[in-house]
C-alpha positions in Angstrom: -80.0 38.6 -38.3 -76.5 37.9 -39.7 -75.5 34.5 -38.8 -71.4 34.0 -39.8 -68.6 31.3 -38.9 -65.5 33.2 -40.9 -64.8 36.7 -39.2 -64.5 38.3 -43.2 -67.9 37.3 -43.5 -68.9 40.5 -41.9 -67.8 44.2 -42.6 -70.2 47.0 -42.6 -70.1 48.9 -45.5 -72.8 51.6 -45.7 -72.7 53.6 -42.7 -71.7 56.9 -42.9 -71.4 59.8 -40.4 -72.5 63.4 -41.7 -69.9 65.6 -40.3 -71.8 68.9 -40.9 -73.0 69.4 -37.2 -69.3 68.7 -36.0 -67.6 70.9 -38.7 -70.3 73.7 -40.1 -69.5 71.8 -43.7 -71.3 68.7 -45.4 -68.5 65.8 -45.3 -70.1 62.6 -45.6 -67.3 60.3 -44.0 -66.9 56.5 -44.8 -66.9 54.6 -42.0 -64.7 51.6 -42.7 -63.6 50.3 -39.4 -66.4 48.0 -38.3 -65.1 45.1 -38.7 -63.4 42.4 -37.0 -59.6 43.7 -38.1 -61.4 47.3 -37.2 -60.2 49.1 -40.7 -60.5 49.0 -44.3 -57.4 47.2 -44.5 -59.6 43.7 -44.5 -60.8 44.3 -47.7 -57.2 44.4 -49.1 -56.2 41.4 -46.8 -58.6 39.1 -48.1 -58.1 40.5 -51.7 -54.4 39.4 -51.9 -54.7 35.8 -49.7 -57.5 34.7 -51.4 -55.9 35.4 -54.5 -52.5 34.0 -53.6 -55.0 30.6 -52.8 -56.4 30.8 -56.6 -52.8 31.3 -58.3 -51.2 28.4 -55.7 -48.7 30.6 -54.3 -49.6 29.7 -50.9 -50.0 26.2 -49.5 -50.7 24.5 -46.3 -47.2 24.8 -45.1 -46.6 28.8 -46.3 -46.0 31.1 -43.6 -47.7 34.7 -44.7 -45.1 37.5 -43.9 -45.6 41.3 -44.7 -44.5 44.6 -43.6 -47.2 46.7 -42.3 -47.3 50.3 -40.2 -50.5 47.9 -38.0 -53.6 48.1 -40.2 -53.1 45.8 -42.5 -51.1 43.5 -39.8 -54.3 42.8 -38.1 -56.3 42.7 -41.1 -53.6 40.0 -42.2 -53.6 38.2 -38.3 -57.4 38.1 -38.7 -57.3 36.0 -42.2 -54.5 34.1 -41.3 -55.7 32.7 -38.1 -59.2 32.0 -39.9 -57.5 30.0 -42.5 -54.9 28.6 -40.6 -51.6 30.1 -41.8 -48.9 31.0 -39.8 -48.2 35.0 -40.1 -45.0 37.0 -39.3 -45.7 40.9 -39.4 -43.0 43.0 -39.7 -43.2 46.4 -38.6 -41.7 49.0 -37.0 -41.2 50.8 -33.0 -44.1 53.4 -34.5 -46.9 50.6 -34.5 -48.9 51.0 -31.7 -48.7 48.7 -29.1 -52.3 48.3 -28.9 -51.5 46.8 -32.5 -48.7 44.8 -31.6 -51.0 43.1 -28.9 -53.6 42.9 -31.3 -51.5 40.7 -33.5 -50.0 38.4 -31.1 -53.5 37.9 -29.4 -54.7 36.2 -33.0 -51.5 34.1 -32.8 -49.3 35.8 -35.2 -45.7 36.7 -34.6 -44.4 40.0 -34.8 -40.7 41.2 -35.5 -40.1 45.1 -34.9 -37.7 47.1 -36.5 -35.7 49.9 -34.6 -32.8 50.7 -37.3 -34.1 53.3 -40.4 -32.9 52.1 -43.6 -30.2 55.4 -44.8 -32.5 55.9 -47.9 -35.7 54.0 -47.0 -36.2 55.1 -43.5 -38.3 52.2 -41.5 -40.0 50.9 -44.4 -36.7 50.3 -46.5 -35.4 48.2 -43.3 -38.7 46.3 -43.1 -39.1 45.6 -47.0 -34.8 44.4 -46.6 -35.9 42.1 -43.9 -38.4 40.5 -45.7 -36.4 39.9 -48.6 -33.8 38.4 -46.5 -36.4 36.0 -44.9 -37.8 34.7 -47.7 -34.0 34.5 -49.3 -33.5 32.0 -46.1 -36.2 30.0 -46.4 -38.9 29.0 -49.5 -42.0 28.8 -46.7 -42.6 32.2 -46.5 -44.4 34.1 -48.8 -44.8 37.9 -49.2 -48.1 39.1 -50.3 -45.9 42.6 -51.1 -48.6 45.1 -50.5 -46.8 47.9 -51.7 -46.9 46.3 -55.1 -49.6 43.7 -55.9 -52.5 44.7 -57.8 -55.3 43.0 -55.5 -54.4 45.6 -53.1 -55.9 48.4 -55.7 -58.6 45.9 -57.1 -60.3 45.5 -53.8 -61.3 48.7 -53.6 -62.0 49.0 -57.3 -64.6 46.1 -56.5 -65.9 46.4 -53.2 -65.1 49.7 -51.9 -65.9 52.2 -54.8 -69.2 50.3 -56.3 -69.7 51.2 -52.8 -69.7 54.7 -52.6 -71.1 55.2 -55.9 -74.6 52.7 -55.0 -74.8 55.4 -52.0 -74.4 58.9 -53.7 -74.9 58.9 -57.3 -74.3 62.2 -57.3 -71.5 62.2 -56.1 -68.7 65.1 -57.0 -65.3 65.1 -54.9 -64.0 61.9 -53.1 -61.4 62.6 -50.5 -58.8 59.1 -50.1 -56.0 59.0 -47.9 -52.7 57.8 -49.4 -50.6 55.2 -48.0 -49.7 52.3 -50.3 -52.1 53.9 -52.3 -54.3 50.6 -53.3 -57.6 52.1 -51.9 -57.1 55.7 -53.8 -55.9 54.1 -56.9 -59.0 51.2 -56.9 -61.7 54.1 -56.1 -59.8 56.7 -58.6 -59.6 53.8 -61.5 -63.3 53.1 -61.0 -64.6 56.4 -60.7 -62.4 57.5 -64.1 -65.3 55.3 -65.7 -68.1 56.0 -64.2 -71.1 57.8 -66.0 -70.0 61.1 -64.4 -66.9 63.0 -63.6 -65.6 62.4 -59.7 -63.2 64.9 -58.5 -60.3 62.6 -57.1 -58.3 64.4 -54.3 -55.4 62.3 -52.1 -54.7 63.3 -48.8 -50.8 62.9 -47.8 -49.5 62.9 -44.7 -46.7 66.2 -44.4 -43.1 64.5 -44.5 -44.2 61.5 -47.1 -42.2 61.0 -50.5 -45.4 59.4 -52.1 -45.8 62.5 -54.1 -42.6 63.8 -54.6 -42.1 66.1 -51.5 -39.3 66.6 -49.3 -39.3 63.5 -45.9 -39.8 64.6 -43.4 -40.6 63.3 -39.6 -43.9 61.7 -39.3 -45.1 59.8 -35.9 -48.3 58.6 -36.7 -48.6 55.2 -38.5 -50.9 54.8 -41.3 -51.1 57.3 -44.0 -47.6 58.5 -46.0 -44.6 56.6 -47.2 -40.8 57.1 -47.2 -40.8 55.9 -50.8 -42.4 56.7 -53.7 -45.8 53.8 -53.7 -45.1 51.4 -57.1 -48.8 51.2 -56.9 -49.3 55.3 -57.5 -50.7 56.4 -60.8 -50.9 60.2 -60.6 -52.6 60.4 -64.1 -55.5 59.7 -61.7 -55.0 62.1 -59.5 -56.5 65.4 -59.5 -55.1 67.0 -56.1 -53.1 66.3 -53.8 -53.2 68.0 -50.1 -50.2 67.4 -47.6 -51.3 67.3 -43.9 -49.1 68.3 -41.2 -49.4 65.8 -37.8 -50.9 68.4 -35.5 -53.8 68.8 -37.8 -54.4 65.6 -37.9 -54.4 65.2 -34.4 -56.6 68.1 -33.7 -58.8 66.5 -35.9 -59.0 63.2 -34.1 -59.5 64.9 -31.0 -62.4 67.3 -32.5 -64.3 64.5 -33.4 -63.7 62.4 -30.2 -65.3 65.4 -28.4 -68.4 64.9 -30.3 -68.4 60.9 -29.4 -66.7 59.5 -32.6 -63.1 58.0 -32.1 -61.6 57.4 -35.2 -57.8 57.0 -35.6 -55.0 58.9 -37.6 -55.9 58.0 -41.2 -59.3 59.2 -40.7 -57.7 62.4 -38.2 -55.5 63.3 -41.9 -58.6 62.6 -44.3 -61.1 64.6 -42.6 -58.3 67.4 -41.8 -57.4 67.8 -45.5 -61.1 67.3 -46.9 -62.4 70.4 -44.6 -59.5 72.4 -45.5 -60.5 71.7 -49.2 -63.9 72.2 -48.4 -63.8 75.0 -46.9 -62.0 77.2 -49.9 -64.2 75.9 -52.2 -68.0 76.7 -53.3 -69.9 73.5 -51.4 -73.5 74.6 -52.5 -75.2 71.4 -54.3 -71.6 69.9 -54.0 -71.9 66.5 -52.8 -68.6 65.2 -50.7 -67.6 62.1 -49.2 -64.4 61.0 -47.6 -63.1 57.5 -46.7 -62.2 56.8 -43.2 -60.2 54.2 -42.9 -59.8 53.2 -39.1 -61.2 53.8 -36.1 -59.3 55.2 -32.6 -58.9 52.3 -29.9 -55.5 51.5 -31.4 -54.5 54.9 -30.6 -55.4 55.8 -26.9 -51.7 55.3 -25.9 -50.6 58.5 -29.0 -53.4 60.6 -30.4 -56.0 60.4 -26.8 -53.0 60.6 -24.4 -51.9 63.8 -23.0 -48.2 63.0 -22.1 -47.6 61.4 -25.8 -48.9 64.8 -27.4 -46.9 67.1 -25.5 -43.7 65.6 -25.9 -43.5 65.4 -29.7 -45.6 68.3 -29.9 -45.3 71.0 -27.0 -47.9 72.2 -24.5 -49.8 74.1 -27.4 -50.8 70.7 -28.9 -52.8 69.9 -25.9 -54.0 73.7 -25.5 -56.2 73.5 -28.6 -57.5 70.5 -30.4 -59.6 72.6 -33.1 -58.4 72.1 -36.3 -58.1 75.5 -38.6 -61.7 75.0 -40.4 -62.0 77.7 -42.6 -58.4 78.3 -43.1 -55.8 77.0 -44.8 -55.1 73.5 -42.8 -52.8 72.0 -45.9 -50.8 72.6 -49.1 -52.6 71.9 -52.1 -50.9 70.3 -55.2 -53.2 70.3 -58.1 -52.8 67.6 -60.9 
């Protein structure tokens, strides 16, 4: 029976959902979200503050502040109210306001940003008003995310050895690209392992992380408006761009079937099936990481009125995804 007094202390890590029944193809899915920040986004959280503690970056009187789409916000709100630091998220109006409330209930503040940066879109205007707040005043410190290295390292330690402990044979690994510390930790670990893992990045259609044209792009999570400074392509052996209603058809697919994840997971197991599914699976072994799961999205993804204003009437006339056709554009590396 696990006893704990630190919320951290507990995050499952080896359950995994077999998505063959759902989809007709063997996906063996990741289940990251059951934890008390409800994604793998803890794992990075606890990465970076813990080493920010070791290096004496932050003190007693340091107020945590980083920008954050809502995962790692909460993750961040979870950590900081354990430990005791004040923590200023700063996000934009795409977060979820299931997210929003989820931060504030742990006692952190949140500051929202409605104005797009002209080159950086929303995540320009959040990283400028970071800058600026720690310009004003030497209490805050920025754990920077989109460029500290314990955001790939936690995943290089915890989340890979993971995988690799479970299926020891394994052959393709599908990661979702955001900030791109989970795909680069798993991609850097699995480059050294005793056999060869097929590395593939699922993309979010309308994200710069890979070069491609921006584009509009509702749901929070996966995909940036600049290119990630954590992104080593040299590790990178495909990359699939997913468009939004894939995703969400996705989503809803598995809801049907009793599992509510959210959008991350929607885009993974989207591009992973589309990948699967014009390729030769026999004796191929495939997992995919899913990030989140779906409460934080009942008010976008699960509601009816949401779906069919961004995405017309034949969004909510169909919620199966394209298996067995082409669901994404493939980039090989």
């Amino acid at each position: 029976m696990p006893v704990i007094s630190v919320p951290q202390a507990f995050n499952e890590e080896d359950l995994y959902v077999d998505l063959r029944p759902i989809f007709r193809t063997s996906l063996f899915l990741k289940c990251e979200g059951f934890n008390f920040a409800g994604s793998i986004k803890l794992k990075t959280a606890i990465e970076m503050v813990e080493t920010a503690e070791w290096d004496g970056v932050l003190t007693p009187e340091s107020i945590i502040v980083e920008s954050s789409s809502g995962n790692l916000g909460v993750a961040l709100s979870v950590i900081a109210a354990s430990k005791g630091y004040r923590f200023l998220c700063v996000t934009d109006s795409r977060c979820n306001l299931a997210t929003r409330l989820m931060m504030e209930a742990l006692g952190s503040q949140v500051h929202i940003i409605s104005t797009q940066n002209p080159h950086g879109g929303f995540l320009g205007a959040r990283i400028d008003y970071v800058r600026a707040l720690c310009d004003s005043d030497e209490r805050y410190v920025w754990l920077s995310q989109y460029t500290n290295p314990s955001n790939w390292k936690a995943h290089y330690r915890r989340t890979a050895p993971e995988i690799a402990r479970a299926f020891p044979r394994l052959d393709v690994l599908f990661v979702g690209a955001g900030t791109t510390g989970t795909l680069m930790g798993c991609a850097r670990y699995f480059r050294e392992w005793h056999r060869p893992v097929r590395i593939v990045a699922l993309d979010s259609a309308g994200s710069v992380s890979f070069g491609g044209p921006p584009g509009r792009r509702m749901i929070p999570g996966l995909g940036m408006s600049m290119r990630p400074p954590l992104l080593d392509e040299s590790y990178v052996d495909e990359v699939i761009h997913v468009e939004e209603v894939n995703t969400i058809r996705a989503c809803r697919r598995l809801a049907r079937h009793g599992f509510l994840f959210g959008g991350s997971t929607g885009t993974v197991v989207s591009g992973a099936m589309g990948w699967l599914n014009q390729h030769d699976t026999r004796d191929l072994t495939a997992v995919a990481i899913a990030p989140d799961l779906g409460e934080r999205y009942l008010d976008t993804i699960y509601q009816s009125n949401w779906l069919q204003a961004l995405y017309g009437q034949d969004m909510l006339d169909s919620d199966e995804p394209p298996v067995g056709s082409r669901t994404a554009d493939t980039h090989p590396r």
